[in-house]
C-alpha positions in Angstrom: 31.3 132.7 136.1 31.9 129.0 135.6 35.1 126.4 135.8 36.1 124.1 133.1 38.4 121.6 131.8 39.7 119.5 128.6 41.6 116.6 129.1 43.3 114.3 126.0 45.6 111.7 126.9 45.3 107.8 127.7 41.6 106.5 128.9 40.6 107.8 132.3 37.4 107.1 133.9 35.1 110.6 133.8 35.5 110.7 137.6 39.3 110.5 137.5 38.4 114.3 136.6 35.1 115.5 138.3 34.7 113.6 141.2 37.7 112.1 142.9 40.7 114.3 142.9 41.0 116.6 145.9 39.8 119.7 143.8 38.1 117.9 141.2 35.3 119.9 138.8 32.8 119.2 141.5 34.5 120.6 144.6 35.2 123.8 142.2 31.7 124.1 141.5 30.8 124.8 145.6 34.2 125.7 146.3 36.6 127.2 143.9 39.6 129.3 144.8 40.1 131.4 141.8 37.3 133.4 140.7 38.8 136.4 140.8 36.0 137.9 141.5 33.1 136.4 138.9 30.6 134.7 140.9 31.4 132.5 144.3 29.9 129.7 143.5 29.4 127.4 140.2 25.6 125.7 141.0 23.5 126.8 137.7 24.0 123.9 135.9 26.9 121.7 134.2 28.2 119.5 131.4 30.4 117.0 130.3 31.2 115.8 126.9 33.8 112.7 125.7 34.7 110.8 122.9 34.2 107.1 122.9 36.9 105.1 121.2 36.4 104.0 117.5 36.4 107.8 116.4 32.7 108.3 116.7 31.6 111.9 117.5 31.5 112.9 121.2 28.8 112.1 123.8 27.2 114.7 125.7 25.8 114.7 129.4 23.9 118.2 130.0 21.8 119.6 133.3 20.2 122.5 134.9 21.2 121.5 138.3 24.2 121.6 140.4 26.8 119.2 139.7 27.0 117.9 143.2 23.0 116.8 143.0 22.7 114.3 139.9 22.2 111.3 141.8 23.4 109.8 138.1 26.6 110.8 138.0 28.7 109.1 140.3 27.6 105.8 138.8 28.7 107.3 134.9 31.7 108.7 135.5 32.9 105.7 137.3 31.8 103.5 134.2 32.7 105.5 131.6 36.6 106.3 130.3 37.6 108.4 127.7 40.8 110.1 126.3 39.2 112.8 124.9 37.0 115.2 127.5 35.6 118.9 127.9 33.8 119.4 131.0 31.8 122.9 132.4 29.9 124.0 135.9 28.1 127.1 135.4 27.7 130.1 137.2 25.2 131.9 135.6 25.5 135.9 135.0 22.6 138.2 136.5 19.5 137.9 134.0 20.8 134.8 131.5 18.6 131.9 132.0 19.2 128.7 133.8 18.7 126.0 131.4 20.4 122.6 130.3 20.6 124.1 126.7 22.9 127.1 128.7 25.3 124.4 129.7 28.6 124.4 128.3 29.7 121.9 126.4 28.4 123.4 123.0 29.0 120.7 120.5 28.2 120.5 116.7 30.2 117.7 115.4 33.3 116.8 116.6 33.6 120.1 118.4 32.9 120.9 121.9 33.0 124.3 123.5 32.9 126.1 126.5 33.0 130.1 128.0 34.7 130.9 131.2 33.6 134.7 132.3 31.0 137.5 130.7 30.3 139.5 127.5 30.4 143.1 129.5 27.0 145.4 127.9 25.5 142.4 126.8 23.6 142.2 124.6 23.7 145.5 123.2 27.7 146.1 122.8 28.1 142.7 120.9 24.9 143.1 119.0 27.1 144.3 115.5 29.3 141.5 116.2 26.3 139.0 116.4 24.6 140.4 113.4 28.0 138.7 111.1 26.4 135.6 111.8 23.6 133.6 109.3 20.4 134.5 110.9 19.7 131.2 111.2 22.5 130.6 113.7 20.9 133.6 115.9 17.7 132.0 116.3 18.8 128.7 116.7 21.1 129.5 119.4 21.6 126.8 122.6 20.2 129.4 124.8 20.2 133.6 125.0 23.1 133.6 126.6 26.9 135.3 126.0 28.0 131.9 125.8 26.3 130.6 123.5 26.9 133.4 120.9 30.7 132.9 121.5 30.0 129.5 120.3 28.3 130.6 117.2 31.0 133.3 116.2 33.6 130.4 116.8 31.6 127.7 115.0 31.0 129.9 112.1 34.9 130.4 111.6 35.7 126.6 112.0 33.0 125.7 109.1 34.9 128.5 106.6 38.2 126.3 107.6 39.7 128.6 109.6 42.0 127.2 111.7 41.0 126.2 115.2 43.6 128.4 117.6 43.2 131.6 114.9 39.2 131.2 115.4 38.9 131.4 118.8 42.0 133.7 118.9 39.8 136.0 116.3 36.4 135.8 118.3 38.8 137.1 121.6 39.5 140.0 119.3 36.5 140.7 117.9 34.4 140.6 121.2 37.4 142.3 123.4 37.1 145.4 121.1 33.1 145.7 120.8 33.3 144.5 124.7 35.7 145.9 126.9 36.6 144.4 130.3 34.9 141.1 129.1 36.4 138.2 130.6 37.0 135.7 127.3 38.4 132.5 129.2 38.0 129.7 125.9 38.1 126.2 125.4 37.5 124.1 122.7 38.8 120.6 121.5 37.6 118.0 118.5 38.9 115.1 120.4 42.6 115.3 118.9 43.8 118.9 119.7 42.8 121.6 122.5 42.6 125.4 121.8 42.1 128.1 125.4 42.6 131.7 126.3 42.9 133.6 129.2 41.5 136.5 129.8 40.0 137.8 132.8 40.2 134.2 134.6 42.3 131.6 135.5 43.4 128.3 134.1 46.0 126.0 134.9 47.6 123.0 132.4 49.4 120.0 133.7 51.2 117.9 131.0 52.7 114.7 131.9 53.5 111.0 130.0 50.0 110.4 130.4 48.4 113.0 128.4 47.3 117.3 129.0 44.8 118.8 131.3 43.7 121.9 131.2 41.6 123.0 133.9 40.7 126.4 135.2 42.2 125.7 138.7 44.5 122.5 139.7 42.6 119.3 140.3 45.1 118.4 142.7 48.3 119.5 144.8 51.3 118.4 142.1 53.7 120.0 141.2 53.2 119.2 137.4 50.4 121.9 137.8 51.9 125.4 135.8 49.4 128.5 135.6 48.9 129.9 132.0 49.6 133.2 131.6 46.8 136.0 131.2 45.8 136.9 127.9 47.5 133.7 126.3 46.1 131.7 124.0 47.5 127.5 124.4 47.2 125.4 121.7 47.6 121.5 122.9 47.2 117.7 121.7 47.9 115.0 124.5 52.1 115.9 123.9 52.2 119.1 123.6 51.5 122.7 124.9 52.5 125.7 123.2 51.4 129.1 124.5 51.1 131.9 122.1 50.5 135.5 123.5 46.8 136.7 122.5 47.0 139.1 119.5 50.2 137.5 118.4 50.0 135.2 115.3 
């Protein structure tokens, strides 16, 4: 399916997170340990998206390729710090394109988003579910992918104020019902808070003095490292975590 993570916390350099730990994003991509059984490896494309200081709106680095191949990267994510940061390898499902516009992070905004798992049926079980949405978010979508739609039932709930954590909570509803057996793993920050769900895949949240990660599988060995539990939604800034069981208000 894919990995991801959000981090918010004190400035870290962009490979402090997908290059140099142990089990950083990028080993995950050709190695992961968790996919409980969505794909074996993550090489259809990835993204990574942070917020420069001075509250401007987030910068966004998007590719079709695997992560291990951009020749680019090492050099940026060295250079570049943030303490704000959503990042995504893909693992594309059977017949969904593989494009830089399919890359997770989805931004509009100060919103970034990404979709750990599948839409089960799609399209056809979610196609009541998509046809709530402005028809001018359906044909503008990133790519024809499950992910992308996820985005624009969540984005369309964030712009008529609902709150962050009861959108995406509400989309997990919504798609869980028309969708059964859909894995619905979440994640979506503006830079200040981060809201993610499980279900169907792992993730894993570390929460120290220097800030939160949340990450589908431990970057490295510590013990600061506690799995979230399946079918939770956590709701975070960089000092808190709280977990709220999925369906629960």
């Amino acid at each position: 399916m894919c990995r991801h993570l959000a981090y918010l916390g004190a400035p870290v350099a962009l490979a402090e997170l997908l290059l140099d730990p142990p089990h950083a994003l990028a080993r995950q991509a050709w190695a992961p340990r968790d996919m409980r059984g969505g794909g074996t490896i993550n090489a259809d494309g990835f993204g990574v998206a942070w917020y420069p200081q001075g509250g401007a709106e987030p910068v966004r680095y998007r590719s079709a390729m695997p992560i291990w191949s951009d020749a680019a990267l090492p050099a940026l994510a060295a250079a570049t710090a943030s303490g704000a940061v959503l990042a995504a390898v893909r693992s594309a499902t059977v017949g969904m394109p593989v494009t830089e516009t399919a890359a997770a992070p989805f931004a509009e905004g100060r919103w970034l988003f990404s979709h750990n798992g599948v839409v089960r049926g799609w399209p056809g079980s979610v196609v009541k579910v998509a046809g709530r949405l402005p028809v001018q978010d359906l044909v503008t979508l990133d790519a024809p992918t499950d992910s992308a739609l996820l985005w624009a039932l969540v984005r369309d709930r964030l712009r008529a104020g609902v709150p962050p954590a009861d959108a995406v909570a509400e989309v997990v509803a919504e798609v869980e019902l028309a969708a059964p057996g859909s894995r619905l793993n979440l994640l979506l920050t503006d830079g200040a808070q981060i809201v993610a769900t499980t279900l169907g895949h792992a993730l894993s949240v570390r929460a120290d003095s220097d800030g939160v990660l949340v990450s589908s599988e431990p970057l490295d060995p510590g013990a600061a490292w506690q799995p979230v539990p399946e079918n939770h939604l956590l709701a975070a800034t960089a000092s808190t975590v709280h977990l709220t069981p999925l369906g629960r208000s």
